[in-house]
C-alpha positions in Angstrom: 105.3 12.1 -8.2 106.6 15.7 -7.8 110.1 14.9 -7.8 109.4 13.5 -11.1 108.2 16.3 -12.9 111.2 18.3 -11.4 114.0 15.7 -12.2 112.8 16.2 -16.1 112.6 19.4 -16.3 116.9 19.5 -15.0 117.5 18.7 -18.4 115.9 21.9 -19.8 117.3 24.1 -16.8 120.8 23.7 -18.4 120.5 26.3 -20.8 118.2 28.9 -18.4 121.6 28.9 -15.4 124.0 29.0 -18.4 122.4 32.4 -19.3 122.3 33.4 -15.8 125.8 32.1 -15.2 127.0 34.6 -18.0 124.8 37.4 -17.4 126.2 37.3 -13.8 129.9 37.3 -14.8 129.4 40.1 -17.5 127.5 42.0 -15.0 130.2 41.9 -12.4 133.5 42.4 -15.1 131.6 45.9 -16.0 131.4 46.5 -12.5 134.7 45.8 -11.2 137.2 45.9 -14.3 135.5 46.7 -17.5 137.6 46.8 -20.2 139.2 50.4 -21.8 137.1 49.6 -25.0 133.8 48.9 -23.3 134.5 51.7 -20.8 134.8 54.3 -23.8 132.0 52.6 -25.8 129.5 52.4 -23.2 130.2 55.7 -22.1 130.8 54.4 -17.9 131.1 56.5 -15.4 134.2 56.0 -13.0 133.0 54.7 -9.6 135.0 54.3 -6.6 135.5 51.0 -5.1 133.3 51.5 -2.1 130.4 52.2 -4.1 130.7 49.2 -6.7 130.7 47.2 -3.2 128.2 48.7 -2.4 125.6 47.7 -5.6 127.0 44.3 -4.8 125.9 44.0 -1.3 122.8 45.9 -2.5 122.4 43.2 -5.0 123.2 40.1 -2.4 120.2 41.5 -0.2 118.2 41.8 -2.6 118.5 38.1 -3.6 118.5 37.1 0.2 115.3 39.2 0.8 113.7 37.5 -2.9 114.6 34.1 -1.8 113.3 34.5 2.0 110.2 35.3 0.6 109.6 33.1 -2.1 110.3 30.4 0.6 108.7 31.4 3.6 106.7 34.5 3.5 105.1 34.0 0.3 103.5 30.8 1.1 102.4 31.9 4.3 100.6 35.1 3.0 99.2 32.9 -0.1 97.8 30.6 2.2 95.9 33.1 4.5 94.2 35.2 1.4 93.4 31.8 0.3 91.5 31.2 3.8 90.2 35.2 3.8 88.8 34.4 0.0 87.3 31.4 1.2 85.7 33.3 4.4 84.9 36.4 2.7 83.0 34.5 0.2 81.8 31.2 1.5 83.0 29.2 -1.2 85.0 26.0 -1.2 88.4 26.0 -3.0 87.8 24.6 -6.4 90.6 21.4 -7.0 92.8 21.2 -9.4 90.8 19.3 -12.4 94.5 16.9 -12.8 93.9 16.1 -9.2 90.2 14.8 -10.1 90.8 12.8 -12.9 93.9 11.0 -10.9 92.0 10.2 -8.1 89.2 8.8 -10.3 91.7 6.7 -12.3 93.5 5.1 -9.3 90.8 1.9 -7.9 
């Protein structure tokens, strides 16, 4: 049922990963090479090439570190203040009301 809810929504991601596509691409051409009018206009700085590697590697870990931990450490930690919450205050997790009502649907 999950991979349902995600295969519709591919339709609507189209326009999200354009905009990151092109964010990402104008982001690095004002890094790398910008352009003598957007230089003047924008007023950069000069940088030498070791420090605009440099904000790019910064910028890869930074996405490595983000992605590690939205896939494994978040969960984990979400999980255990979920158990701490339930210990600290001896209640039972409350169910998602959808999960209810499909349960009580299906004979």
């Amino acid at each position: 049922m999950l991979n349902v809810l995600f295969t519709d929504l591919d339709d609507r991601l189209g326009p999200f990963l354009s905009a990151v596509a092109v964010t990402l691409i104008a982001t690095l051409l004002m890094l790398l090479v910008p352009p003598h009018w957007l230089f003047e206009f924008m007023q950069l700085t000069w940088m030498s090439w070791t420090f605009k590697i440099t904000l790019i590697a910064f910028g890869f870990v930074y996405f490595l570190i983000a992605w590690t931990g939205e896939h494994y450490l978040f969960l984990w930690l979400a999980r255990f203040l979920g158990r701490m919450r339930q210990r600290l205050f001896k209640q039972p997790k409350q169910r998602k009301l959808y999960k209810i009502v499909k349960e009580k649907l299906v004979f």
